[in-house]
Structure formats: structure tokens, C-alpha cells
C-alpha positions in Angstrom: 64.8 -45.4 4.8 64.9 -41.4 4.2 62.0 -39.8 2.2 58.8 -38.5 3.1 56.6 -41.4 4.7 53.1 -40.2 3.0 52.4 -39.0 -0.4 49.9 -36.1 -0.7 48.7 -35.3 -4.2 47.8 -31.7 -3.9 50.8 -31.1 -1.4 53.7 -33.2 -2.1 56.4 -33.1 1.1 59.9 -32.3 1.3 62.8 -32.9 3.8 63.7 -29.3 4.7 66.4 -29.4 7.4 68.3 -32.3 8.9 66.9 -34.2 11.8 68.2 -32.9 15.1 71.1 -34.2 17.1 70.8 -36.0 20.1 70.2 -34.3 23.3 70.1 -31.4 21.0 66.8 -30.5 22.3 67.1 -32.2 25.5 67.4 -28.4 27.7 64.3 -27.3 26.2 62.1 -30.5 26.4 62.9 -30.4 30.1 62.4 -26.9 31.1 58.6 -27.0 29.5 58.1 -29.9 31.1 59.2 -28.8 34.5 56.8 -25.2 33.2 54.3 -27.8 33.4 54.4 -29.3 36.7 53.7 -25.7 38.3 
């Protein structure tokens, strides 16, 4: 299914940028995490 999932009346959605890659992300999620542990 692609589209927006909800419909807003006085702000209707858009698909802006593609979704992300995987693991594309997966260096970041990790290092805040570990932030968070301290």
C-alpha cells in the first residue's frame, strides 16, 4: 500500500522523501542508544 495512512482535512499529507534504506540508520540508532546507557 503507498499513500498517506490518515486523511486530515485542514492539512492534507504528502510523501516527501523515500523511506530509508536498511541499516541506513542503524550507526546512529546505536550510538544514542549506547548515549543513553551512561
Amino acid at each position: 500500500m503507498v499513500g498517506v495512512p490518515m486523511s486530515f482535512s485542514a492539512t492534507p499529507g504528502s510523501i516527501r522523501r523515500h523511506a530509508p534504506l536498511p541499516g541506513q540508520h542503524t550507526d546512529e540508532v546505536l550510538a544514542e542508544l549506547d548515549a543513553r546507557r551512561l
